[in-house]
C-alpha positions in Angstrom: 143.1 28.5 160.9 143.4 28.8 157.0 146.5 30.2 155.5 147.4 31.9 152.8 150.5 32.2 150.6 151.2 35.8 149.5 154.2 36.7 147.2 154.8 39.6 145.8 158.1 41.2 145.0 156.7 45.0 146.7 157.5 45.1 150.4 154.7 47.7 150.7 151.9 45.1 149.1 153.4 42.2 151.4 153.2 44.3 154.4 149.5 45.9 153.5 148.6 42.2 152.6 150.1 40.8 155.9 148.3 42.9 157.9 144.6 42.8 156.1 145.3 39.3 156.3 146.2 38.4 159.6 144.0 40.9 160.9 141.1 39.0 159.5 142.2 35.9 161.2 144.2 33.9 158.8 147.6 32.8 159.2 149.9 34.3 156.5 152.9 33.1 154.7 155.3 35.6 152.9 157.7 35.5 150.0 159.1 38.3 148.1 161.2 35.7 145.8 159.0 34.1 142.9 161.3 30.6 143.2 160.5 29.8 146.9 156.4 29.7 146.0 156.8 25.8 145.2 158.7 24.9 148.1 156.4 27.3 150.7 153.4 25.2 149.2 154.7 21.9 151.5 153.2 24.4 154.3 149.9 23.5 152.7 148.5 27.2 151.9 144.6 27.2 151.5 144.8 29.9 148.9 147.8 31.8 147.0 148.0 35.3 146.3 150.4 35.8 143.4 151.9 39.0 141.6 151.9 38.9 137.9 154.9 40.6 137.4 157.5 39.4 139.8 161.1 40.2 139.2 163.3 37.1 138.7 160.1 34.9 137.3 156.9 35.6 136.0 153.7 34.6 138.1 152.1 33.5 135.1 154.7 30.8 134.7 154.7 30.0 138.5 151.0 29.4 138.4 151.5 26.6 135.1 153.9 25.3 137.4 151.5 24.6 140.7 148.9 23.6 138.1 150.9 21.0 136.8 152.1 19.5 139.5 149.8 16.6 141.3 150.0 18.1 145.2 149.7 21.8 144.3 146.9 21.6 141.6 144.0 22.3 144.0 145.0 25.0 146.0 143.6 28.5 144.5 145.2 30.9 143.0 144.7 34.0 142.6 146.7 36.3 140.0 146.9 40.5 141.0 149.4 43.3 140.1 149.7 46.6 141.2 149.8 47.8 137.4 
């Protein structure tokens, strides 16, 4: 089963993502805090769904960050806002 990493500092989106998620079969891991995305990648996410403009850190930075680093350069992300 693939699983993706969705964070997103919006209950609403996490739920609505959870849901579409699971729903097609994948199994889904949540954060709403922008600084536990590097430690929830050891759980080896296919793919990472990542808000822009989470409070506390940007997901712009947070996405230099995996990119940068060796083990978390080739999982996928993909950027989204709500805005």
């Amino acid at each position: 089963m693939k699983k993706i990493l969705v964070a997103d500092d919006d209950p609403g989106i996490v739920d609505v993502m959870q849901i579409l998620l699971e729903d097609d079969g994948f199994e889904v891991i949540l954060t709403m805090d922008g600084k536990k995305v590097k430690t929830l990648c050891k759980q080896s996410p296919d793919l990472i769904f990542l808000d822009i403009w989470m409070s506390g850190m940007d997901g712009k930075i947070i996405c230099k960050e995996l990119k940068s680093d060796p083990s978390t350069r080739g999982i996928p992300v993909v950027l989204f806002s709500a805005n």
